[in-house]
SEPAFI-205925 format. One record per residue (C-alpha): residue number from 1; residue in three letters; chain; x, y, z. Coordinates in nm, 2 decimals, decimal comma. Each point is the difference from the previous one (the first is absolute). Layout:
N
{NUM ALA A {X Y Z}},
...
REM end
This chain:
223
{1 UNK A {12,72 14,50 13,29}},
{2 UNK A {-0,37 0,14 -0,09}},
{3 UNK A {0,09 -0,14 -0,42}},
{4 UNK A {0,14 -0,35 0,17}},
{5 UNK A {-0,35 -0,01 0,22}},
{6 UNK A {-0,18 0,08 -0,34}},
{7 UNK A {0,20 -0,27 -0,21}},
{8 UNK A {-0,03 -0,27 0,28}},
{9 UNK A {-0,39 0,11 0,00}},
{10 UNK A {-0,06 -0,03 -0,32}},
{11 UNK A {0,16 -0,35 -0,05}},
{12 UNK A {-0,19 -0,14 0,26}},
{13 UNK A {-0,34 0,12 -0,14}},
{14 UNK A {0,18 -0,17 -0,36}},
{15 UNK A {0,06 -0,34 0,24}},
{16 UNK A {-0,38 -0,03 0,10}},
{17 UNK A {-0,12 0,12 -0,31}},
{18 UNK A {0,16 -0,27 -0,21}},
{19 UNK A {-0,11 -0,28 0,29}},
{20 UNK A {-0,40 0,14 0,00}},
{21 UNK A {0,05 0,02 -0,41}},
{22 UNK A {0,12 -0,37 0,01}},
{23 UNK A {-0,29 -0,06 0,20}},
{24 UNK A {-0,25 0,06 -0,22}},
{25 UNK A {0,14 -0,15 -0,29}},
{26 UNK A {0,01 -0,38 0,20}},
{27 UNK A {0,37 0,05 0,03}},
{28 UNK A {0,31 0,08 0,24}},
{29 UNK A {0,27 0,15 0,07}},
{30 UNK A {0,23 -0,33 -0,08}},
{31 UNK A {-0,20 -0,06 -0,32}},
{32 UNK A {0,18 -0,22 -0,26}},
{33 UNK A {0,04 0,00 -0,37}},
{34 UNK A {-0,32 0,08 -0,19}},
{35 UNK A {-0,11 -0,33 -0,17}},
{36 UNK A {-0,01 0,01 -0,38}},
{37 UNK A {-0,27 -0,05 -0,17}},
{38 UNK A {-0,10 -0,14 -0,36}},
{39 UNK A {-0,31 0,07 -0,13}},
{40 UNK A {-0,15 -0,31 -0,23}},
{41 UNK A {-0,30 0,06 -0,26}},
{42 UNK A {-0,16 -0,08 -0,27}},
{43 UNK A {-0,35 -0,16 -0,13}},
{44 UNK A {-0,15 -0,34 0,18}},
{45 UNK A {0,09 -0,29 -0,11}},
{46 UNK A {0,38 0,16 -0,16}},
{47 UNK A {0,19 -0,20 0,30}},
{48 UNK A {0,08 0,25 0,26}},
{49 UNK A {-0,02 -0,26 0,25}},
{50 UNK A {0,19 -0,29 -0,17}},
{51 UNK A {0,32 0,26 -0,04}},
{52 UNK A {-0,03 0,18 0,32}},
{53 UNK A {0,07 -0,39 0,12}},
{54 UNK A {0,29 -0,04 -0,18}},
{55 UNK A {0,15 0,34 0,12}},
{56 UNK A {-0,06 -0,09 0,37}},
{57 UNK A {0,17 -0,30 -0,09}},
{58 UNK A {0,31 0,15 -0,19}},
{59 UNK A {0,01 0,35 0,18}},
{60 UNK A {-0,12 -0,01 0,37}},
{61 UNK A {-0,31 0,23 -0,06}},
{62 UNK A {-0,31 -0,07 0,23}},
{63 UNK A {-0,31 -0,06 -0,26}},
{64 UNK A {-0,29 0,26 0,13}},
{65 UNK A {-0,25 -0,10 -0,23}},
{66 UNK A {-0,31 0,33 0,04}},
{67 UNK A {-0,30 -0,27 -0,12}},
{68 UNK A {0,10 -0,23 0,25}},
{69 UNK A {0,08 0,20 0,28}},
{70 UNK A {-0,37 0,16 -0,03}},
{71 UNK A {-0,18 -0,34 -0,09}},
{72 UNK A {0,15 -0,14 0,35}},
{73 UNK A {-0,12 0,34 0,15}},
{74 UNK A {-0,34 -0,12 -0,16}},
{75 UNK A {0,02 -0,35 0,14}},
{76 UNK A {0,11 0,16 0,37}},
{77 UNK A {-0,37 0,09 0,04}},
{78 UNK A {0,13 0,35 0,10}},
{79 UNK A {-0,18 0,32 -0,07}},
{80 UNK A {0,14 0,10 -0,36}},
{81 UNK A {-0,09 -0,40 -0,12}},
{82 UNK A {-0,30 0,08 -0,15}},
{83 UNK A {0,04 0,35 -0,16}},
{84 UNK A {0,37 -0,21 -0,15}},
{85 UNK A {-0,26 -0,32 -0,13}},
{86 UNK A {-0,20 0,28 -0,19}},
{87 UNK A {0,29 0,14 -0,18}},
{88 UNK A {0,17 -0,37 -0,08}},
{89 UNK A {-0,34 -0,12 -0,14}},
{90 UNK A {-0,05 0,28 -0,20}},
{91 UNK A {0,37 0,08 -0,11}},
{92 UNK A {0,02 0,34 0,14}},
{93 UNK A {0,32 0,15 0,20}},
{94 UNK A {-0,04 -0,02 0,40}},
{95 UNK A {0,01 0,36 0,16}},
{96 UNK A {0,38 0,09 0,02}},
{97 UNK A {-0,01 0,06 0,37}},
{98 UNK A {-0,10 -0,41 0,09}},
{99 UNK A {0,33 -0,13 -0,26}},
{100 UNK A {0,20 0,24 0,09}},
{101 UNK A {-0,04 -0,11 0,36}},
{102 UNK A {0,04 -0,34 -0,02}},
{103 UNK A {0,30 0,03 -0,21}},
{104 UNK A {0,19 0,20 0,25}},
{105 UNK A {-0,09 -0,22 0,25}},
{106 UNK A {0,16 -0,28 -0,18}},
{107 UNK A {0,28 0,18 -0,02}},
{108 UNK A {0,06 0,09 0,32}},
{109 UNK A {0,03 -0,39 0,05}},
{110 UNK A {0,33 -0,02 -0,18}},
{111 UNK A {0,20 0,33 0,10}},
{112 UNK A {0,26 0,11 -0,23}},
{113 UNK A {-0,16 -0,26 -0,24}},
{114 UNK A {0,01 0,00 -0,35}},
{115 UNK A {-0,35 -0,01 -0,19}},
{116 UNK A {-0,18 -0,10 -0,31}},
{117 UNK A {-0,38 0,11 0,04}},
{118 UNK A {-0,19 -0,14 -0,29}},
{119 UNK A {-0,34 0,16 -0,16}},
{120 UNK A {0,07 0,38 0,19}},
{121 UNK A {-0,05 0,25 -0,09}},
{122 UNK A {-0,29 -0,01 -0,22}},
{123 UNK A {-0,08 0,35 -0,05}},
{124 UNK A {0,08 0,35 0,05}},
{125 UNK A {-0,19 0,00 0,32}},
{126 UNK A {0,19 -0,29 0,14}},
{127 UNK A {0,37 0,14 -0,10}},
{128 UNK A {-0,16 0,30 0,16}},
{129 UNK A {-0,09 -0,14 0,31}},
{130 UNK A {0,34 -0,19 0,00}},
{131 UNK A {0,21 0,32 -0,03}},
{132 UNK A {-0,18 0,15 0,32}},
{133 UNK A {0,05 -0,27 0,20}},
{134 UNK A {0,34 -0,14 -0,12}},
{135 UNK A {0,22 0,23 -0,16}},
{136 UNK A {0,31 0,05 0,17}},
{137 UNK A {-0,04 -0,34 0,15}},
{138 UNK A {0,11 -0,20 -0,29}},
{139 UNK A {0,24 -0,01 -0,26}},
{140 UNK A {-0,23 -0,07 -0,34}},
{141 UNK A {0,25 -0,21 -0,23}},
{142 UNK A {-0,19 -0,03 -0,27}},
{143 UNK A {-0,36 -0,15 -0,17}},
{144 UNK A {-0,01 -0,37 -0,18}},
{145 UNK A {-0,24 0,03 -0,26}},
{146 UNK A {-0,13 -0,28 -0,18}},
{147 UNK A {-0,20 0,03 -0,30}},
{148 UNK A {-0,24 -0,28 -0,14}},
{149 UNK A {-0,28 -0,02 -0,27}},
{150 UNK A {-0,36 0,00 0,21}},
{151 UNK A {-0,10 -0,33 -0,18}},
{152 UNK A {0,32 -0,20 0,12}},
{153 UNK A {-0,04 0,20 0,33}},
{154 UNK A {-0,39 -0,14 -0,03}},
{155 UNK A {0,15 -0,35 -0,02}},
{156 UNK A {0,24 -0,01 0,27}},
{157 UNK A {-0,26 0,16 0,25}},
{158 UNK A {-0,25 -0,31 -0,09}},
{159 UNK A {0,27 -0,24 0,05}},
{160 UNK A {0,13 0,06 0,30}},
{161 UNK A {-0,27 -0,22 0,16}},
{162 UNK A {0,04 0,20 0,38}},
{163 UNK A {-0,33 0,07 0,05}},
{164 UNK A {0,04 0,33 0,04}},
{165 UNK A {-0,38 0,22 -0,05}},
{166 UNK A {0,16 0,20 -0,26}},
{167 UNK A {0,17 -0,28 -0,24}},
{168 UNK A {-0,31 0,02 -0,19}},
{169 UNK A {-0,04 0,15 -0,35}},
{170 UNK A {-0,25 0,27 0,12}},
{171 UNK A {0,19 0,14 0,28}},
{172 UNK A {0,32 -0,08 -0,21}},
{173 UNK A {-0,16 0,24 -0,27}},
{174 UNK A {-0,04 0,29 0,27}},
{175 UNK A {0,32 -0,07 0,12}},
{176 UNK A {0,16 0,07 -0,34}},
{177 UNK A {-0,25 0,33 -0,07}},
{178 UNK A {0,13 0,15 0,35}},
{179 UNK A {0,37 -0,10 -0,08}},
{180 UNK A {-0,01 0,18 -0,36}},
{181 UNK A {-0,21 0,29 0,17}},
{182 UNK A {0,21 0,01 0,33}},
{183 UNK A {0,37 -0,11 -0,01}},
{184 UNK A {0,11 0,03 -0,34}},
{185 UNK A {0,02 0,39 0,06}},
{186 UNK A {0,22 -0,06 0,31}},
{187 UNK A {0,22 -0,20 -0,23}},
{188 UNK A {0,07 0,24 -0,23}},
{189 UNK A {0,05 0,22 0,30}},
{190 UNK A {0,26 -0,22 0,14}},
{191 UNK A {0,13 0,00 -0,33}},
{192 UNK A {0,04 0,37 -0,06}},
{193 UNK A {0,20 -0,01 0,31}},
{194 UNK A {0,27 -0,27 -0,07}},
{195 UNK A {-0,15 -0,26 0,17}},
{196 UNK A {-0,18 -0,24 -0,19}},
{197 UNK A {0,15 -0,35 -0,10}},
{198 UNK A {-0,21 -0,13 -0,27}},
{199 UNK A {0,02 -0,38 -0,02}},
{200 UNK A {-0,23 -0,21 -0,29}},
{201 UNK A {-0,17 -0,25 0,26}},
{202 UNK A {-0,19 -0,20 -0,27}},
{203 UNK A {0,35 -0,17 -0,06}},
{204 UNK A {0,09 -0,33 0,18}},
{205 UNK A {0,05 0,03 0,40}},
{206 UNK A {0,37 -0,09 -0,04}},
{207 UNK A {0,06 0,26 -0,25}},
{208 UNK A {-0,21 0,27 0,14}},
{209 UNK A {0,22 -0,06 0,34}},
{210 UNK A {0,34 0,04 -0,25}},
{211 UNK A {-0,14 0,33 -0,10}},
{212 UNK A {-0,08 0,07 0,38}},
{213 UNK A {0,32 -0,05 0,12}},
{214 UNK A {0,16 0,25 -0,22}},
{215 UNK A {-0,21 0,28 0,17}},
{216 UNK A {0,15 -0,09 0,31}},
{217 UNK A {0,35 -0,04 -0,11}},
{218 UNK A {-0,01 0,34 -0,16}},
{219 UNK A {-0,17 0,13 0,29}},
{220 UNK A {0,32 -0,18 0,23}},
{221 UNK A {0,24 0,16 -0,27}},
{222 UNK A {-0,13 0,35 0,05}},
{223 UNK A {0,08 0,01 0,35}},
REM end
């Protein structure tokens, strides 16, 4: 009887554990399936967001595109908006902590969900600063690269025609200094650990989506 009282003791302190645990992590005790995520990258201008509309379309993803998700954050007058317009402007990486934040709270829009977040991470201190904040949440499926010449990159950023306060060659420049700096070691990180998908986005958006969809279906195939 004393072992029983010390069995039925210590599962109980498991129970509440587990539901405090849950807790702090945002979740619960009837949490579903950990939504899978895709990571997207690759220069400015190489098409990251023309593809990522075609996957939603073929494959169900939700599109969490980090650029936009912090330039409405900028427009929502809130606190972070203008420490986000400085970093924009002069095409250097937003703290960790703000993207990181807004993602996730995206994602908890669409539970279960599958997603496609576009431009993140951009450096070691973001996949940092992911990994403490979302490992063991998700299910990380893989990383779309897509590689493109700066001067084709250069072009596509100038024609776009959106307005946007860093379509502009200087800021474009910056953009591509942090990117070489920044990401491209996270790449070949990604890569030394079997999850890189290198696509050649200068090609034509019909044929770089061909070569897309074979990531997927090998992915799908792998299962």
């Amino acid at each position: 009887q004393w072992y029983q009282r010390r069995v039925l003791e210590f599962q109980t302190f498991q129970h509440y554990f587990k539901r405090i645990n849950l807790r702090m992590l945002g979740g619960s005790a009837a949490q579903g399936p950990k939504p899978d995520v895709v990571f997207v990258l690759g220069p400015p201008g190489a098409g990251k967001g023309t593809q990522c509309s075609k996957i939603v379309e073929k494959y169900g993803y939700t599109h969490l595109s980090a650029g936009d998700l912090l330039r409405a954050e900028r427009a929502s007058g809130s606190a972070d908006g203008e420490l986000i317009q400085s970093h924009i402007v002069g095409g250097t990486i937003v703290p960790v902590a703000i993207t990181v934040r807004l993602l996730a709270n995206a994602m908890r829009k669409v539970p279960g969900g599958k997603f496609l977040i576009d431009g993140f991470p951009r450096n070691e201190d973001n996949v940092t600063g992911w990994e403490e904040q979302m490992k063991g949440k998700v299910n990380l499926k893989f990383v779309l690269f897509y590689e493109c010449e700066e001067e084709e990159c250069l072009r596509r950023a100038l024609s776009r025609g959106q307005g946007r306060a860093d379509d502009n060659v200087d800021s474009f420049r910056k953009r591509i200094q942090t990117y070489l700096s920044s990401t491209l070691p996270i790449v070949n990180r990604y890569k030394g650990e079997g999850l890189l998908r290198c696509i050649n986005g200068a090609d034509s958006p019909d044929n770089v989506f061909i070569a897309t969809q074979k990531c997927f279906e090998l992915d799908q195939r792998e299962l």
